[in-house]
N, C-alpha and C positions, 0 to 999 in steps of 0.2 A: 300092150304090156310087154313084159321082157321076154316072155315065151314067143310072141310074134317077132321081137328083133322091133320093137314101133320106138320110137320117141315118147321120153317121159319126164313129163313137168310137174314144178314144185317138189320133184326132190333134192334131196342135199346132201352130201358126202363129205365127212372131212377126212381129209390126208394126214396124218400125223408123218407120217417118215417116207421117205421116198430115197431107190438107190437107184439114180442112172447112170450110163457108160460113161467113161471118163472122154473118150471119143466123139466129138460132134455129130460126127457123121452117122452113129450109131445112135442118135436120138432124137431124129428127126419126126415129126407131126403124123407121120406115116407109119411110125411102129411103134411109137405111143399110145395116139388115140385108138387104136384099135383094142389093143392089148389092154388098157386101161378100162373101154367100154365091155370087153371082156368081163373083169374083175369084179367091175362093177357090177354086172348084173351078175353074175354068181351071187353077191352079198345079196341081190334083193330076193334071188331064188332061196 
C-alpha cells in the first residue's frame, strides 16, 4: 500500500489542471514522477 512506498493497481487519478516550468529543463521525468507519486499518495492517505 501507500504507507509501504509498494506499487498500486487499478487505481485512477484524474488531473484536471496542471502548472509546469516554462523551462524544459526544469520538467524532466526526474522531478515530475517523483513529486507527482508524492501527491498522489497523499490523496490516497
Amino acid at each position: 500500500g501507500v504507507l509501504s512506498e509498494e506499487n498500486m493497481r487499478a487505481v485512477r487519478f484524474n488531473i484536471y489542471d496542471v502548472t509546469l516550468h516554462s523551462d524544459a529543463i526544469h520538467r524532466g521525468g526526474g522531478q515530475i514522477i517523483p513529486t507527482t507519486r508524492r501527491c498522489l499518495y497523499a490523496c490516497i492517505l
